[in-house]
C-alpha positions in Angstrom: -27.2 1.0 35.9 -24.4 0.0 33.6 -21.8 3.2 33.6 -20.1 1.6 30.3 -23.2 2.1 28.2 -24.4 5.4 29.2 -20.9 6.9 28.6 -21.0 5.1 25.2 -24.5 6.6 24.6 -22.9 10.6 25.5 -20.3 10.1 23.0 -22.6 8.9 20.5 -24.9 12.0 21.1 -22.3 14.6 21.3 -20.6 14.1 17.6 -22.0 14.7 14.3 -22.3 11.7 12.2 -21.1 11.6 9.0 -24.4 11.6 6.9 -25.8 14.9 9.2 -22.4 16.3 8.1 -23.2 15.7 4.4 -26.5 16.7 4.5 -25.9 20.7 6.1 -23.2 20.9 3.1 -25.1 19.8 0.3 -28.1 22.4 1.6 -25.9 25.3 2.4 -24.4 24.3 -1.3 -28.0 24.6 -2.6 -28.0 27.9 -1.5 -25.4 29.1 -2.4 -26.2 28.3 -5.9 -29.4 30.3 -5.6 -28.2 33.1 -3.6 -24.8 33.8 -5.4 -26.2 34.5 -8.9 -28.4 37.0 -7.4 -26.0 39.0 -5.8 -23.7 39.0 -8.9 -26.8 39.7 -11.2 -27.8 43.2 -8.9 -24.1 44.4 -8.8 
């Protein structure tokens, strides 16, 4: 087994990428824009 290309593969795996970094932000910015009003609407 090649050691070079499984230690390659771990660091790969253990990161975020980029785009999966993108993608929680713009969600957890989707909710905020929900949730927010809501909570400044009941006070």
């Amino acid at each position: 087994m090649n050691t070079l290309t499984t230690t390659n593969q771990n660091i790969i795996r253990r990161g975020f990428t980029l785009i999966e970094i993108l993608i929680v932000v713009v969600i957890l910015g989707i909710l905020a824009a929900v949730v927010v009003p809501q909570f400044t609407n009941a006070a």
